[in-house]
C-alpha positions in Angstrom: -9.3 -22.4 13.0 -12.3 -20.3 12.8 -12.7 -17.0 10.6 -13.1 -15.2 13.8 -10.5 -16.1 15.5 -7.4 -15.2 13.2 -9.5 -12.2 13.3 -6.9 -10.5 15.4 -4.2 -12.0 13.3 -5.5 -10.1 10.2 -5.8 -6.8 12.4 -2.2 -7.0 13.6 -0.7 -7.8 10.7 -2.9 -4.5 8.4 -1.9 -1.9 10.9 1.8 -3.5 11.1 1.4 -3.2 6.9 -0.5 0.7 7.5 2.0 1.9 9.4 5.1 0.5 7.9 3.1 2.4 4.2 3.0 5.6 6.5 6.0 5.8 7.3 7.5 5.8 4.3 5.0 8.7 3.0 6.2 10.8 6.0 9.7 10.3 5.5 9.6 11.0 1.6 7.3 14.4 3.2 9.8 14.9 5.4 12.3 14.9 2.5 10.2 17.6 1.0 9.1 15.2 -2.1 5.6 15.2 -1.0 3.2 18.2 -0.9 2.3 19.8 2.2 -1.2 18.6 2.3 0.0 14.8 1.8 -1.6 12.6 4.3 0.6 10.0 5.1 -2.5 8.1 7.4 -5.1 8.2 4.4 -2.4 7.3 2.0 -1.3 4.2 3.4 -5.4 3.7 3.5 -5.5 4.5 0.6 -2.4 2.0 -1.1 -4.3 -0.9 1.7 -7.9 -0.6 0.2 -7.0 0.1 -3.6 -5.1 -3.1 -3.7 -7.0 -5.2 -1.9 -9.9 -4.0 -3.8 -7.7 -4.9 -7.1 -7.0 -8.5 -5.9 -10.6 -9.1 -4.7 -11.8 -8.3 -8.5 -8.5 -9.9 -10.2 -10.2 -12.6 -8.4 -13.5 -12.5 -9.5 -12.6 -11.6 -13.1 -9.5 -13.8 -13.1 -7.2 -11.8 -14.4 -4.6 -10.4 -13.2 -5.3 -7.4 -15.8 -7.8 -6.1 -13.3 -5.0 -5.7 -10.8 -2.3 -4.3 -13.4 -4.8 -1.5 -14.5 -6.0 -0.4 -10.8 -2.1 -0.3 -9.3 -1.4 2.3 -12.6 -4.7 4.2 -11.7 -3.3 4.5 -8.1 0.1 5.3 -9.0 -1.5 8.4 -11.1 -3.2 9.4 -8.1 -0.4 9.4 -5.7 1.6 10.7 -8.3 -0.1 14.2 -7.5 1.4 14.6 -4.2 4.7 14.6 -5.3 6.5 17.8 -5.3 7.5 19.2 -9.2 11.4 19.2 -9.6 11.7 16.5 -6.8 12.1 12.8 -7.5 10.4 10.4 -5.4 11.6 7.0 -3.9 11.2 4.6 -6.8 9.8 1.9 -4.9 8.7 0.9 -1.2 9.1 -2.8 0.7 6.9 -4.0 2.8 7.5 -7.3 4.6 4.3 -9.2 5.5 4.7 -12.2 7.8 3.2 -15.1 6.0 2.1 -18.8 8.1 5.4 -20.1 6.1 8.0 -17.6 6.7 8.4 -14.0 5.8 7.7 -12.6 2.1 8.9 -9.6 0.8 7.6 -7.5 -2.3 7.0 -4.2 -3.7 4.2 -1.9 -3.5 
């Protein structure tokens, strides 16, 4: 099977992962943990392209270091749209479907 055609496949399953990330931002905003001005689109984007960015040089480095350092580095970030005296969800699942069965991790 060509690179283009699990195309799709890649597609279905990111904006399955996007949405499942944006979700969970709106219903900690709805919660009132989140500031106003939280973006619950751009910060799914934003979780998608800083970890994908961290494995692809975790990769090229080989070390998982890379990825360690960059997932703290985003955590600070996010950090910022929490709301003071509120405490956020300590963790999120996602479930990505996986060629040999479902997998299940934290993000």
């Amino acid at each position: 099977m060509s690179f283009h055609t699990r195309l799709p496949d890649f597609h279905t399953h990111g904006r399955a992962v996007k949405g499942k990330i944006a979700a969970f931002f709106l219903k900690e905003k709805g919660k009132g943990r989140l500031a106003k001005q939280a973006d619950a689109e751009k910060m799914a984007d934003f979780c998608i392209a800083t970890i994908q960015g961290a494995m692809l040089m975790g990769k090229i480095k080989r070390s998982s270091r890379t990825v360690e350092t960059t997932s703290q580095e985003a955590l600070t970030h996010l950090k910022r749209y929490v709301v003071p005296g509120k405490k956020p969800a300590q963790r999120i699942s996602v479930e990505c479907a996986t060629e040999g069965g479902a997998a299940r991790g934290p993000t």
